[in-house]
Each structure stands twice: as C-alpha cells, then as structure tokens.
C-alpha positions as CSV (number, residue, x, y, z in Angstrom):
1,X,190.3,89.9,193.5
2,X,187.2,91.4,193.3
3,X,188.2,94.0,195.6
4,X,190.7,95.1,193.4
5,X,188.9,95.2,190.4
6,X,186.5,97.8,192.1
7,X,189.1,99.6,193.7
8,X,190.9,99.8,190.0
9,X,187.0,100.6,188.1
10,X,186.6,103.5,190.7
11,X,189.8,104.8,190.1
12,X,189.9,105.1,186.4
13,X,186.0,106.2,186.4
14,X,187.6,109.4,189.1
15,X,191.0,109.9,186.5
16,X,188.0,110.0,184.0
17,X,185.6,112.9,185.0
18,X,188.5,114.3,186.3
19,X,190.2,115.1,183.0
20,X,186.9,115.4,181.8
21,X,186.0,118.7,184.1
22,X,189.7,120.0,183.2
23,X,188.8,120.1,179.6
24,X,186.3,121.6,179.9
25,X,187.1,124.2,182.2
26,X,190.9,124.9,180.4
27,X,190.6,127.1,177.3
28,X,191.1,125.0,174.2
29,X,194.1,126.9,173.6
30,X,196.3,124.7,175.4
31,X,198.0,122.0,174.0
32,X,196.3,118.5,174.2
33,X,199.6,116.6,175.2
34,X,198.8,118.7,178.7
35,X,195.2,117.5,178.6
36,X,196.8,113.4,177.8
37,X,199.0,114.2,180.6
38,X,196.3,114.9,183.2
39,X,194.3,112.1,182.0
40,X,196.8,109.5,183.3
C-alpha cells in the first residue's frame, strides 16, 4: 500500500514538472488543450 502510494506521488510529481518545462519552453501561441493534453 505504501509502495504504491509513493510509486503513484512520484509519478504525478514527474507528469508535473514535466508539463511544467513544456510550458515553458512551447511559445504561448499554442493552444492550451495541447498543454492539458501533455499534462495527463
């Protein structure tokens, strides 16, 4: 159980700064459903 929950923590705190670093480096011009998308 606990296991999991770490597992589950680290992956959404990696989808996170993930889509975080894409934003930032993408040009704002793009549309934000593409910037939702690469957040999931």
């Amino acid at each position: 159980m606990l296991i999991a929950n770490l597992s589950l923590s680290l992956s959404l705190s990696l989808s996170l700064s993930l889509s975080l670093s894409l934003s930032l480096s993408l040009p704002p011009s793009l549309p934000p459903s593409l910037l939702s998308m690469a957040g999931r």
